[in-house]
C-alpha positions in Angstrom: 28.5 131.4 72.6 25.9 130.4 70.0 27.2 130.8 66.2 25.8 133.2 64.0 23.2 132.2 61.5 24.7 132.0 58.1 23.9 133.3 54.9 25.3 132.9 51.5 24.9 135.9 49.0 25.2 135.0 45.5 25.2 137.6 42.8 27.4 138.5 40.0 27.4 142.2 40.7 29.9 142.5 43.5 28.3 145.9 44.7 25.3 144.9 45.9 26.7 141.2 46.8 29.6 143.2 49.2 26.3 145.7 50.0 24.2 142.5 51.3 27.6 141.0 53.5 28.7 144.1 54.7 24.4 145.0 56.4 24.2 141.4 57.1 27.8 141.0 59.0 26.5 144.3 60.8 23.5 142.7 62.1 25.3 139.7 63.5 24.7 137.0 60.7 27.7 135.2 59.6 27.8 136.0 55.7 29.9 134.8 53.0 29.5 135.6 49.2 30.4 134.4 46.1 30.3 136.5 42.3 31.2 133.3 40.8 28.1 131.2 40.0 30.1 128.4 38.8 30.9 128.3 42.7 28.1 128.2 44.0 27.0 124.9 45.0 30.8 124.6 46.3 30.0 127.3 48.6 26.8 125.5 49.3 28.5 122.8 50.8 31.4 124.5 52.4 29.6 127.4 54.6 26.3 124.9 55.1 24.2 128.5 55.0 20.8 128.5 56.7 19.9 130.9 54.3 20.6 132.1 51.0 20.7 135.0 48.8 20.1 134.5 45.8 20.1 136.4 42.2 18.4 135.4 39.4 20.3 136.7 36.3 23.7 135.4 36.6 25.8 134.1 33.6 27.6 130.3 33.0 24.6 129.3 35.7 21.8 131.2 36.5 19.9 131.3 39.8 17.0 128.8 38.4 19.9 126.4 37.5 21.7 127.0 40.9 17.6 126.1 43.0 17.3 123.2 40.8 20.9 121.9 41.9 19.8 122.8 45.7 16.6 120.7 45.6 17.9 117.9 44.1 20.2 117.3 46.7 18.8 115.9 50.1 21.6 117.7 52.0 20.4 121.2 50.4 16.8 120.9 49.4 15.3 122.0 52.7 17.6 125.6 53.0 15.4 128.6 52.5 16.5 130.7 49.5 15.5 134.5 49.1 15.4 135.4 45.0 16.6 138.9 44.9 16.7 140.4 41.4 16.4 143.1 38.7 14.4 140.8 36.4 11.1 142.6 35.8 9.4 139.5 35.3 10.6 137.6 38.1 7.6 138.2 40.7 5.1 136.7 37.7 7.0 133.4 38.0 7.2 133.9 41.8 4.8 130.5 41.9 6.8 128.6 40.2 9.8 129.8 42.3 8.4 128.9 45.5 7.8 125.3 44.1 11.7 124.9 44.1 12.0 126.2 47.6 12.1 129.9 47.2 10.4 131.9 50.1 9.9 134.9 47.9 10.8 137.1 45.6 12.4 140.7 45.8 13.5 143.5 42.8 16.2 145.3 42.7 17.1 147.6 43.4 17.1 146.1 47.5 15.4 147.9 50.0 18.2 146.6 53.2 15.5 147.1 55.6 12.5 144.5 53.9 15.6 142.5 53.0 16.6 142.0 56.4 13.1 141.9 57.7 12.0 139.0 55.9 15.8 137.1 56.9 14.5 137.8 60.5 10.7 136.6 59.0 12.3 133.6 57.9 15.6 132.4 59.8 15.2 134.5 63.0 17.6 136.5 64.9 21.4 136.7 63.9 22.0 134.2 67.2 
């Protein structure tokens, strides 16, 4: 049997982070997530995702730190990341986003069906 796609979920706000895992692990993705920033490129490494979630406003490291830290590394730089956030601001910058790898932007608070519509958009079926 094939493995599930994976997807890391990082946000600080464990609601919508256990939200996001418990939709995704419904829909047949592997999902893990972390609420610890500072753990992030840990988890990076660890799960190998072939997609991530990812906030925006986060403290210690925020999620413009953590896509800098993905596309600096060879080993990371080519995973898709989906910027999911509360930050009013953050579809304005949405250029500058995509520039670091990000596929696009989406405000909270999630809509679970566009979320997992542009997952499918961008990574394909759970298999």
């Amino acid at each position: 049997m094939e493995m599930a796609k994976r997807i890391l979920i990082v946000d600080d706000d464990k609601a919508i982070a256990d939200m996001l895992e418990q939709t995704l692990l419904q829909e047949g993705y592997s999902a893990r997530k972390t609420t610890q920033p500072l753990r992030f490129f840990d988890e990076v490494r660890e799960f190998q995702p072939d997609l991530i979630l990812l906030d925006l406003m986060m403290p210690y490291l925020d999620g413009s730190d953590e896509l800098k830290l993905l596309s600096l590394n060879p080993e990371t730089s080519n995973i898709p990341v989906i910027m999911v956030t509360a930050h009013v601001d953050a579809k304005r910058h949405e250029e500058e986003y995509q520039a670091q790898g990000v596929k696009i932007v989406v405000t909270k608070p999630v809509d679970l069906n566009y979320i997992l519509q542009l997952i499918h958009d961008t990574i394909g079926d759970p298999q």
